[in-house]
Phi, psi and omega in degrees: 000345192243122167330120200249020151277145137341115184287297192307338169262333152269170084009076199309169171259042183253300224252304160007277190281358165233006156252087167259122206269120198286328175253143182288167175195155170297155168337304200305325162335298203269259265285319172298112179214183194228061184317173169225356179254124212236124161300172171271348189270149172301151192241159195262157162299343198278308164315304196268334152286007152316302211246023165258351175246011142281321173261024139302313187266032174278138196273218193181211175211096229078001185061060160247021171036094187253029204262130172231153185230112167265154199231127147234138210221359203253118168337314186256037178230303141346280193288343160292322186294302165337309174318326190246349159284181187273139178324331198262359180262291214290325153339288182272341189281350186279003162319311202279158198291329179226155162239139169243123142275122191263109178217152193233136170289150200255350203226169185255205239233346174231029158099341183274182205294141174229083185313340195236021165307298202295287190299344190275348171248348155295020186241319196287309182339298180311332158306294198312308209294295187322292165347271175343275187318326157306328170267004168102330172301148149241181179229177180196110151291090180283137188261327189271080199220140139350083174267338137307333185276320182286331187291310222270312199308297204278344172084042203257148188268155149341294191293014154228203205210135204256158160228296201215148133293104210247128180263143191219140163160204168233157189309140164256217181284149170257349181272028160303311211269150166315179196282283181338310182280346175316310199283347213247342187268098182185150165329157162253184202209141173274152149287154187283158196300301208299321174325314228246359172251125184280120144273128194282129178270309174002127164293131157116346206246308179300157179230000000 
């Protein structure tokens, strides 16, 4: 299922006709998209702690990393995981071979409010993900989960703030997935760059 072009030098021909990039950037960009349908082959510990020391080097604010994973790839680590997504992430998600939960420590290492916990470990997510795609994997983050229910099964204290299940593995067949998810399993397409930059009117800031 996985392409033997290079993410980093092409252009996958998946994503070709539906991504195009207005400023240049690497391949790998337009190539990182988010599937739902998962092969049966096994991902080695060396991939997946690859692309867990990718997202180590993300940066942060004090370098205080508040970014944390607990990981499962063991059946019966699996299967806790499983327990706490929403049926509808779970249909597909009990595919992939590993699951990680993404989570942040809320306080820094001497105790105080660390207000820039949640975005300094979505910048590691954005790392881990870039990762993958370079080794040829995909991910898929999921939002739709228990979290109090994943809080009491792992036995995680307060003081960290669950964000997303991240699906790891390699692409299968889309004719795996219901009809609904078929139709769904393809690249997304971006707002054009300018949707997305505020011009500011504030007097003294505009020329």
């Amino acid at each position: 299922m996985n392409s033997i072009i290079n993410p980093t030098k092409q252009v996958q021909p998946e994503v070709q006709n539906l991504r195009k990039e207005e400023h240049p950037v690497s391949p790998v960009f337009l190539n990182r998209w988010s599937p739902r349908s998962y092969s049966d082959k096994a991902v080695s510990d060396e991939a997946l702690y690859s692309i867990l020391e990718a997202a180590r080097w993300a940066p942060s604010a004090f370098n205080d990393q508040p970014w944390r994973f607990i990981i499962a790839k063991t059946e019966k680590q699996l299967k806790i995981f499983h327990e706490f997504l929403h049926p509808f992430n779970r249909a597909w998600a009990e595919s992939a071979p590993i699951l990680l939960l993404i989570a942040s420590s809320k306080t820094t290492d001497t105790g105080d409010l660390n207000s820039a916990h949640a975005f300094d470990t979505g910048t590691s997510w954005g790392y881990l993900a870039i990762q993958a795609t370079i080794l040829g994997l995909s991910t898929h983050a999921i939002g739709g989960f228990d979290k109090e229910k994943a809080r009491r099964l792992l036995g995680i204290s307060d003081e960290y703030e669950l964000h997303v299940v991240v699906t790891v593995g390699y692409r299968g067949e889309k004719d795996t997935l219901v009809q609904s998810l078929q139709e769904r399993e393809h690249p997304s397409i971006r707002r054009p760059l300018h949707e997305s930059i505020l011009n500011c009117s504030s007097e003294g800031y505009t020329e």
